[in-house]
Short mmCIF file of the C-alpha atoms (twelve columns), coordinates in Angstrom:
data_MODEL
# 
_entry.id   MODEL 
# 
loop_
_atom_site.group_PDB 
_atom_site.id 
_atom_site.type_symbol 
_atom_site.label_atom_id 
_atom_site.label_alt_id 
_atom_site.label_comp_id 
_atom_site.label_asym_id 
_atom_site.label_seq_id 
_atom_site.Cartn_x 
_atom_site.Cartn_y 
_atom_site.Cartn_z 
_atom_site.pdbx_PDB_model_num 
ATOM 1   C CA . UNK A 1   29.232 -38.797 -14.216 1 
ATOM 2   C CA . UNK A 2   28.747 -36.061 -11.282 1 
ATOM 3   C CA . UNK A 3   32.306 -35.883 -9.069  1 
ATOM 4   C CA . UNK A 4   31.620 -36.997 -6.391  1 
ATOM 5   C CA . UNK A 5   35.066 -36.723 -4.596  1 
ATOM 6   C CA . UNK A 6   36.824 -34.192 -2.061  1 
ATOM 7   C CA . UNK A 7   40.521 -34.700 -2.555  1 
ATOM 8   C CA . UNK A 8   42.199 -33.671 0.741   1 
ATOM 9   C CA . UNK A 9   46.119 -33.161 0.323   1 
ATOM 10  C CA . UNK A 10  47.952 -33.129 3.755   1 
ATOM 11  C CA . UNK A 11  52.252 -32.449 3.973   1 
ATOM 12  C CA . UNK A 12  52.795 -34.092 7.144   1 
ATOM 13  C CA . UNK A 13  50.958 -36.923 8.698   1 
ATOM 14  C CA . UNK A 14  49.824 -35.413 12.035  1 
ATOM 15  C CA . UNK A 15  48.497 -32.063 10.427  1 
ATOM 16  C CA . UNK A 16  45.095 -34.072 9.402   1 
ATOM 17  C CA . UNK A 17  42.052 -32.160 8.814   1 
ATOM 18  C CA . UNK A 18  40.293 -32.960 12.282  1 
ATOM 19  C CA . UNK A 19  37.374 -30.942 12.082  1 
ATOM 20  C CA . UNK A 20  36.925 -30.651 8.127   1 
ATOM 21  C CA . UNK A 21  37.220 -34.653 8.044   1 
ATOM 22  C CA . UNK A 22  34.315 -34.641 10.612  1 
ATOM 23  C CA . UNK A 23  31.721 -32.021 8.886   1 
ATOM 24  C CA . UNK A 24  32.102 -34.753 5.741   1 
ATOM 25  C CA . UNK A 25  30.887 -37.811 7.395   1 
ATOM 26  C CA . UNK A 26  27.717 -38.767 6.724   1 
ATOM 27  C CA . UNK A 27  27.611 -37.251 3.561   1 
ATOM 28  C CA . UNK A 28  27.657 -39.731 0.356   1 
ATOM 29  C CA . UNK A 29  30.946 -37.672 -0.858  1 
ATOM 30  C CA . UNK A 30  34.231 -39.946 -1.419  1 
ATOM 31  C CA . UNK A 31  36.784 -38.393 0.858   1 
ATOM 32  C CA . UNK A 32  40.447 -38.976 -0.803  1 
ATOM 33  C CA . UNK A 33  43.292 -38.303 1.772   1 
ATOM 34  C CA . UNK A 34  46.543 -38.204 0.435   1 
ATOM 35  C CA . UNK A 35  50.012 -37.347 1.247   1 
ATOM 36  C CA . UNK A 36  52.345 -35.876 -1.372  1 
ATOM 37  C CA . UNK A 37  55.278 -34.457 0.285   1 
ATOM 38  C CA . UNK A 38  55.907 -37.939 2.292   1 
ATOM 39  C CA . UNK A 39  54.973 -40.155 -1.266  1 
ATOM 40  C CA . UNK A 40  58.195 -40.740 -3.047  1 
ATOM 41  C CA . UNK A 41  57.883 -40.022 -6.671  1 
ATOM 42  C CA . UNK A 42  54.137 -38.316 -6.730  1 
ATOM 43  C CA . UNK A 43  53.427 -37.149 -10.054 1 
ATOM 44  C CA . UNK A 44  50.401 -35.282 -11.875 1 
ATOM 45  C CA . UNK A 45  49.449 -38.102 -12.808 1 
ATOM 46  C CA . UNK A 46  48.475 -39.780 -9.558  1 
ATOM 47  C CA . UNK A 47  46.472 -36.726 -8.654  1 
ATOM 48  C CA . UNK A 48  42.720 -37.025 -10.310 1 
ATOM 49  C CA . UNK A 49  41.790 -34.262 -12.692 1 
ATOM 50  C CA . UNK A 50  39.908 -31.401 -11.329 1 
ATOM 51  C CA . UNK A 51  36.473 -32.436 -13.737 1 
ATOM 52  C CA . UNK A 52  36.482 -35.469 -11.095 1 
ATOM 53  C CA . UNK A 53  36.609 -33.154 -8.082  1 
ATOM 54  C CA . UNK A 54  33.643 -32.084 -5.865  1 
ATOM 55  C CA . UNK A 55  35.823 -30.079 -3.649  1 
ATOM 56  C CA . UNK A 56  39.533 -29.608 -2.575  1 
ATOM 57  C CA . UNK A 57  40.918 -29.479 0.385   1 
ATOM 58  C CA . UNK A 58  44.941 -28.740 1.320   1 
ATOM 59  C CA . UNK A 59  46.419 -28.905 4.244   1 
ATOM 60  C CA . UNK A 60  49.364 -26.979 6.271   1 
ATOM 61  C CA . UNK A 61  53.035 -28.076 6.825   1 
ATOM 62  C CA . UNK A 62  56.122 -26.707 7.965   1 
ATOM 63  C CA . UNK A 63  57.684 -26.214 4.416   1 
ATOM 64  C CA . UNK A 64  57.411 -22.820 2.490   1 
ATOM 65  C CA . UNK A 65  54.965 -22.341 -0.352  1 
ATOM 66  C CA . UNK A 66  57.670 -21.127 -2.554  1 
ATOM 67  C CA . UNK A 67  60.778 -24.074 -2.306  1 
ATOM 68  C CA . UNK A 68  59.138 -25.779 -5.324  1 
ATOM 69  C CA . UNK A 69  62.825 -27.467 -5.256  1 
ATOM 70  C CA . UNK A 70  63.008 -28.494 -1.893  1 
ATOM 71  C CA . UNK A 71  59.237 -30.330 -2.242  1 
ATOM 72  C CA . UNK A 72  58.462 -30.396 -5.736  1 
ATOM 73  C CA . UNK A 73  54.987 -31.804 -4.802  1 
ATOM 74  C CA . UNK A 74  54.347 -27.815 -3.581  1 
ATOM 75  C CA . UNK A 75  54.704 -27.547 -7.392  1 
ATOM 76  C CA . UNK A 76  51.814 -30.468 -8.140  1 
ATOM 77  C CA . UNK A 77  49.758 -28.853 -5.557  1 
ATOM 78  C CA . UNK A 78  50.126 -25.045 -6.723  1 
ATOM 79  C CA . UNK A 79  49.106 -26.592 -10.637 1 
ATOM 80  C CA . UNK A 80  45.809 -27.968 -9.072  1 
ATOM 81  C CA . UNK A 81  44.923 -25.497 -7.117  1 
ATOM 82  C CA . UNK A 82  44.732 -22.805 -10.273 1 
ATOM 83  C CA . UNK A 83  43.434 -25.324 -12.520 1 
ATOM 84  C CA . UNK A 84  40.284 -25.755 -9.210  1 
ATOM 85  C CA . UNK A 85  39.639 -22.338 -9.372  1 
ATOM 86  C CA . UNK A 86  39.606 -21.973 -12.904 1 
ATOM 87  C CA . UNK A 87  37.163 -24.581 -13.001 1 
ATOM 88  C CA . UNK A 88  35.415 -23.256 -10.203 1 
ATOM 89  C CA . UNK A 89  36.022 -26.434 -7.714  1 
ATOM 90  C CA . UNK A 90  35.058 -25.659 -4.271  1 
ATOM 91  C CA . UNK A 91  38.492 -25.242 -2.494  1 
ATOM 92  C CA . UNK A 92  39.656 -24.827 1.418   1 
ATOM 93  C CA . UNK A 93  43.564 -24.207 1.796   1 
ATOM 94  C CA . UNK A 94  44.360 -23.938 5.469   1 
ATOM 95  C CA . UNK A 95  47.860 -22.458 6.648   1 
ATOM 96  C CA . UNK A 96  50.639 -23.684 3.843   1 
ATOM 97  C CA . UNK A 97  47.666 -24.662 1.944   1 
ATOM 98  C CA . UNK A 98  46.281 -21.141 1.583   1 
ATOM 99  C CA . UNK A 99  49.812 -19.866 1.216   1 
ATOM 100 C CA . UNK A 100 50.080 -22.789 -1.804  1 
ATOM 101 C CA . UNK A 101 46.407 -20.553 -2.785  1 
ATOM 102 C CA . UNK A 102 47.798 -17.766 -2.842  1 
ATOM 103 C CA . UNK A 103 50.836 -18.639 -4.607  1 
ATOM 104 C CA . UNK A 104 48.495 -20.089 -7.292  1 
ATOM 105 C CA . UNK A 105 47.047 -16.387 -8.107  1 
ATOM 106 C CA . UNK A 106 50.001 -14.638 -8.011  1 
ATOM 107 C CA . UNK A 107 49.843 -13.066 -4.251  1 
ATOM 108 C CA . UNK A 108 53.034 -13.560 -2.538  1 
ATOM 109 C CA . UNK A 109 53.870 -14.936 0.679   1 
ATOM 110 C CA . UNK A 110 56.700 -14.239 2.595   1 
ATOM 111 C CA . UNK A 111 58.841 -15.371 5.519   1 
ATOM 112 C CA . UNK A 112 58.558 -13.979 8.960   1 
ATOM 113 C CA . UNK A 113 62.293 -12.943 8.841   1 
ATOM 114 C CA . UNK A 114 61.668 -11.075 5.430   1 
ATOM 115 C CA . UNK A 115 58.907 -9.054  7.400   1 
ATOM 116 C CA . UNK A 116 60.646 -8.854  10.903  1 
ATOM 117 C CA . UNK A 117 58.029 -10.729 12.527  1 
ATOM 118 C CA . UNK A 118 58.382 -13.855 14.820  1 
ATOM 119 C CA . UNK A 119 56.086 -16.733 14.495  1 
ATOM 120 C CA . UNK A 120 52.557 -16.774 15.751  1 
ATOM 121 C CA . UNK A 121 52.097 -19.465 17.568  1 
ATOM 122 C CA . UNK A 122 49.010 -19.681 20.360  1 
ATOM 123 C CA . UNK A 123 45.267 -19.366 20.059  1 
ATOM 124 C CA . UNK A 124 43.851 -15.798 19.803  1 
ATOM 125 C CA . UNK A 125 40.754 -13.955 17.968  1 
ATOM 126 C CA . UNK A 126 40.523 -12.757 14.537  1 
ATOM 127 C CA . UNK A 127 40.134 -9.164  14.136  1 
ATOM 128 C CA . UNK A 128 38.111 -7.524  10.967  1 
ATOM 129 C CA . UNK A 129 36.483 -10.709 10.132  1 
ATOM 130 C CA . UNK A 130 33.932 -10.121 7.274   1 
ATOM 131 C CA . UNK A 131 30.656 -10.991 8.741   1 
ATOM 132 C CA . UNK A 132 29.394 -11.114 5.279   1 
ATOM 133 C CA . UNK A 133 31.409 -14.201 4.231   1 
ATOM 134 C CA . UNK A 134 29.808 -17.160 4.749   1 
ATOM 135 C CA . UNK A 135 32.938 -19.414 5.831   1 
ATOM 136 C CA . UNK A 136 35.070 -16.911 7.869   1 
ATOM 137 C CA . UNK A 137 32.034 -14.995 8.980   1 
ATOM 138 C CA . UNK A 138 30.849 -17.353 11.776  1 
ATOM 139 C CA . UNK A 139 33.997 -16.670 13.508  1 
ATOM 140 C CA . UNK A 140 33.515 -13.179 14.441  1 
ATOM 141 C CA . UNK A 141 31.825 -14.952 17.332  1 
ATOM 142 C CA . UNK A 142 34.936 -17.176 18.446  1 
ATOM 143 C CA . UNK A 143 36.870 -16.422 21.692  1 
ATOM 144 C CA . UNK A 144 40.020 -17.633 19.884  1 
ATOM 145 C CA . UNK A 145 41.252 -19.732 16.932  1 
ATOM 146 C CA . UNK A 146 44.747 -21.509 16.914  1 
ATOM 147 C CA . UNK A 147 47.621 -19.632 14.794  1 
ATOM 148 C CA . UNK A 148 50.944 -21.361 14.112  1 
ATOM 149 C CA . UNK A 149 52.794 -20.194 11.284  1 
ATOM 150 C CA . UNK A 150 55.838 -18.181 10.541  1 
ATOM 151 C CA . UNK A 151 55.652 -17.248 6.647   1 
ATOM 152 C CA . UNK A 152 52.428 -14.403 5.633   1 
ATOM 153 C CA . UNK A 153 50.489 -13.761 2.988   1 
ATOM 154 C CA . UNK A 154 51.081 -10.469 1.478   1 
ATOM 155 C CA . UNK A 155 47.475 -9.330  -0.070  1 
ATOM 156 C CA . UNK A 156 47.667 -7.489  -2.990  1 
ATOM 157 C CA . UNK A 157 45.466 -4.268  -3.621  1 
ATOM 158 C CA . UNK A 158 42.753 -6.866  -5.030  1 
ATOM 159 C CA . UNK A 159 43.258 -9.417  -2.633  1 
ATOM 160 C CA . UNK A 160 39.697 -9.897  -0.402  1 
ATOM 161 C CA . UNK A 161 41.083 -9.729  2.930   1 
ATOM 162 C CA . UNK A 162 38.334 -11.476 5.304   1 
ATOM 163 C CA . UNK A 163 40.115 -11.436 8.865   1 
ATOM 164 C CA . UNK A 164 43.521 -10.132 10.336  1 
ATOM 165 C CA . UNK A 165 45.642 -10.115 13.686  1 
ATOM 166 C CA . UNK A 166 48.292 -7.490  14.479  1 
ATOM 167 C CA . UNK A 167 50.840 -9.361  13.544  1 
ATOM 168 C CA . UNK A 168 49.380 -11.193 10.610  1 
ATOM 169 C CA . UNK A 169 47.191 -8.779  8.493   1 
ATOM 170 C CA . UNK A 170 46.046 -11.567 6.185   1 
ATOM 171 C CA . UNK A 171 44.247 -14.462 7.812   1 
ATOM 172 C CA . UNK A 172 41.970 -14.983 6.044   1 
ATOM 173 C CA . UNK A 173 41.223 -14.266 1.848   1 
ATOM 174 C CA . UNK A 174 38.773 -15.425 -0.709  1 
ATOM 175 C CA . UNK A 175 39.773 -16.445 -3.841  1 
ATOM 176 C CA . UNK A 176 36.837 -16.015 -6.415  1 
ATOM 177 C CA . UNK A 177 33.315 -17.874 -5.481  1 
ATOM 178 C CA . UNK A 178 33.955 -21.312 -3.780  1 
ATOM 179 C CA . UNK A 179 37.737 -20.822 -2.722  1 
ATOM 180 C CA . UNK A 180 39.375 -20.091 0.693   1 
ATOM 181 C CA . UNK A 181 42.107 -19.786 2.352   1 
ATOM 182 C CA . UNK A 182 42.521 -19.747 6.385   1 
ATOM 183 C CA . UNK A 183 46.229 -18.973 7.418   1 
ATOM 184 C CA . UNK A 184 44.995 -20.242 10.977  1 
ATOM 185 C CA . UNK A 185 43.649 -23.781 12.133  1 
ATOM 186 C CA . UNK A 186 40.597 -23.913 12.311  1 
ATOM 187 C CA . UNK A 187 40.499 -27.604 12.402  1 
ATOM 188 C CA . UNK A 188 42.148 -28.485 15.373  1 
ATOM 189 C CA . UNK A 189 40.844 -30.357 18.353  1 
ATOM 190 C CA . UNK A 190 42.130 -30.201 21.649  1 
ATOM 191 C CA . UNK A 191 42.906 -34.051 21.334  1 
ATOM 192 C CA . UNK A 192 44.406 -32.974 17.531  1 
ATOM 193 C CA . UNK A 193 46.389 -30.397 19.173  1 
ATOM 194 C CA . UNK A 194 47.572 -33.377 21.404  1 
ATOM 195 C CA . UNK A 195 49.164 -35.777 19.100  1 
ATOM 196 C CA . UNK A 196 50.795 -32.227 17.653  1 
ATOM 197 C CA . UNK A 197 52.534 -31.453 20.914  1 
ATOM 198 C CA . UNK A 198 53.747 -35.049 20.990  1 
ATOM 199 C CA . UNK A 199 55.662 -34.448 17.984  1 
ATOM 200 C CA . UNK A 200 59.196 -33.437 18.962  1 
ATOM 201 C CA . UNK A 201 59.429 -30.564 15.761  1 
ATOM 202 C CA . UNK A 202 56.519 -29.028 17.196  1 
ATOM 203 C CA . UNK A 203 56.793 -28.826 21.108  1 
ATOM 204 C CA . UNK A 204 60.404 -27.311 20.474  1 
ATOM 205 C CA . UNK A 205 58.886 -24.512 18.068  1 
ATOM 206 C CA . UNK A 206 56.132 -23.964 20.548  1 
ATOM 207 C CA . UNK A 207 58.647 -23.521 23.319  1 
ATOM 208 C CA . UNK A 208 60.945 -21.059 20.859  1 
ATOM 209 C CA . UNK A 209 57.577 -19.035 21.040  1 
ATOM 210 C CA . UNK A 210 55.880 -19.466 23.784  1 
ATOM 211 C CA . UNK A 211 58.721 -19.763 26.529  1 
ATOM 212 C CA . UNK A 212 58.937 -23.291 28.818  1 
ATOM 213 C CA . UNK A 213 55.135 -23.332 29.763  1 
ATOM 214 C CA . UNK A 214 54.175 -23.380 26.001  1 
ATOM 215 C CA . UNK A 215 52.445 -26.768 25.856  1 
ATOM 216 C CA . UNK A 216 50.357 -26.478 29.357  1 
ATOM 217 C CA . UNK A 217 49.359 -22.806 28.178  1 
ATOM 218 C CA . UNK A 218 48.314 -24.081 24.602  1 
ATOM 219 C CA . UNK A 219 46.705 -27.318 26.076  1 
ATOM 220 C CA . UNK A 220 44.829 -25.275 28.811  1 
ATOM 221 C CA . UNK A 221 43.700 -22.463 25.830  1 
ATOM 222 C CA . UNK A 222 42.092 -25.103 23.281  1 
ATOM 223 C CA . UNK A 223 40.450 -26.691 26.479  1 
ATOM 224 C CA . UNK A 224 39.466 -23.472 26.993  1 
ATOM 225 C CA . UNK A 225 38.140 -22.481 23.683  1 
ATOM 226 C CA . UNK A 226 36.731 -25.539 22.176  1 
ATOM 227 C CA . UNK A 227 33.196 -25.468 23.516  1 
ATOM 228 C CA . UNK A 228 32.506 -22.258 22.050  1 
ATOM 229 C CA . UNK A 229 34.790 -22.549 19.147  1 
ATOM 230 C CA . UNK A 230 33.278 -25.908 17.800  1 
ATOM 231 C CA . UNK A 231 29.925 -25.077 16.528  1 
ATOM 232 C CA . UNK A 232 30.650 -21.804 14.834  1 
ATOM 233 C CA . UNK A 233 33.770 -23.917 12.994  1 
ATOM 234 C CA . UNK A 234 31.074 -26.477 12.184  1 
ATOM 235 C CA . UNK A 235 29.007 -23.528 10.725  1 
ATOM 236 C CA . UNK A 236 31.859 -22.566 8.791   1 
ATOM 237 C CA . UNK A 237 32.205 -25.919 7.523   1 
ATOM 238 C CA . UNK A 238 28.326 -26.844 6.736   1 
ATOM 239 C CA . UNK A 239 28.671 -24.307 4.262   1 
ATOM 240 C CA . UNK A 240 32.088 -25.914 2.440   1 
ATOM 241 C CA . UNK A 241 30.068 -29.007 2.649   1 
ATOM 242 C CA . UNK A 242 26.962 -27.930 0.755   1 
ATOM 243 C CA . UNK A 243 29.270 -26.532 -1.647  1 
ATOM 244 C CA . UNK A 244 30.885 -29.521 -2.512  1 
ATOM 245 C CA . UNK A 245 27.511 -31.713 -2.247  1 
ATOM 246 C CA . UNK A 246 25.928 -29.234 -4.435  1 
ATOM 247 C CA . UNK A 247 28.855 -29.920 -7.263  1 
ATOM 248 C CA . UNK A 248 28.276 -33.674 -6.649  1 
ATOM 249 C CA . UNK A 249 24.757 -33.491 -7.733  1 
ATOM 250 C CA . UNK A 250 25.431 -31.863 -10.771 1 
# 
């Protein structure tokens, strides 16, 4: 039987995949949205084997890729993710998720104190996008995309590097043919960005960044950005999409 379904992993419940989610309906894929870190007793078991896969998604989170003891579900996640790529699964990791990507080839990732960096939080434009690749490439175009992490990805001398800010020099990396990883956000929505500022966790990091006007300058920027931003991310994401249709129909 082809797979037919695009497992999507998130870490906390209001870090959904917004824009991803959207560039899937209408397809006749079977989108699986699950939560590991907030499931009590996941196992390897509950997650389906990566023959049954047409694509993976995973999402960010505020935990680091590497405290496998803290969230042993990072551990679940970091297993599937190899065995995708092996198998040559379409993949997306965005923010922890591309960290977790990372992780699962050997490239480290490290925290911002470890590099003497703060956090980027805000939205800003990529620099040295490859406009080559066909998922990052689009973006070259974009005013701004939204960054908020503190922990990097440190490429390694074969790492493929596809985009970088001054402060982050990884943004962006592809992992074999079909695999991805996208340290910023590239699925959030002004109104997604909304239910994330009404989260207590967030508004007080975006303030430790940002200063006391963080939320009306990071409301006022996606407002700002999103009709330009929105169709070159959907470009981005047509692409992920005929990937995983294509593995679908065999």
């Amino acid at each position: 039987m082809p797979a037919r379904t695009v497992l999507i992993l998130q870490h906390v419940e209001v870090e959904k995949p917004g824009l991803i989610l959207d560039a899937l309906r209408g397809s006749d894929l079977d989108v699986d949205v699950r939560n590991l870190v907030e499931t009590p007793g996941a196992a390897a078991d509950d997650l389906p084997p990566v023959a049954e896969l047409a694509g993976l998604v995973v999402m960010g989170g505020p935990m680091n890729a590497d405290d496998l003891a803290g969230h042993p579900a990072l551990k679940l996640e970091r297993g599937l993710l190899a065995d995708a790529l092996r198998a040559g699964v379409p993949t997306l990791g965005v923010c922890l998720g591309a960290q977790l990507l990372a992780r699962a080839q050997g490239i480290p990732v490290r925290t911002g104190a470890e590099l003497g960096r703060e956090s980027e939080i805000g939205w800003a434009p990529l620099r040295d996008v490859d406009r080559a690749d066909p998922v990052v490439g689009p973006l070259v175009e974009a005013p701004a995309v939204l960054h908020w992490h503190g922990d990097r990805i440190v490429p390694t001398p074969g790492t493929r590097v596809l985009a970088s800010t001054d402060s982050t020099p990884c943004q962006a990396f592809r992992a074999g043919p079909a695999a991805w990883g996208l340290q910023f956000h590239l699925e959030v929505t002004p109104e997604l960005l909304d239910d994330w500022l009404a989260e207590p966790s967030f508004t007080a990091e975006a303030a430790g960044a940002l200063g006391p006007d963080a939320l009306d300058r990071l409301r006022r920027d996606a407002r700002a950005t999103a009709s330009a931003l929105r169709p070159l991310a959907e470009r981005s994401l047509a692409h992920l999409r005929g990937l995983f249709e294509a593995r679908a129909a065999g």
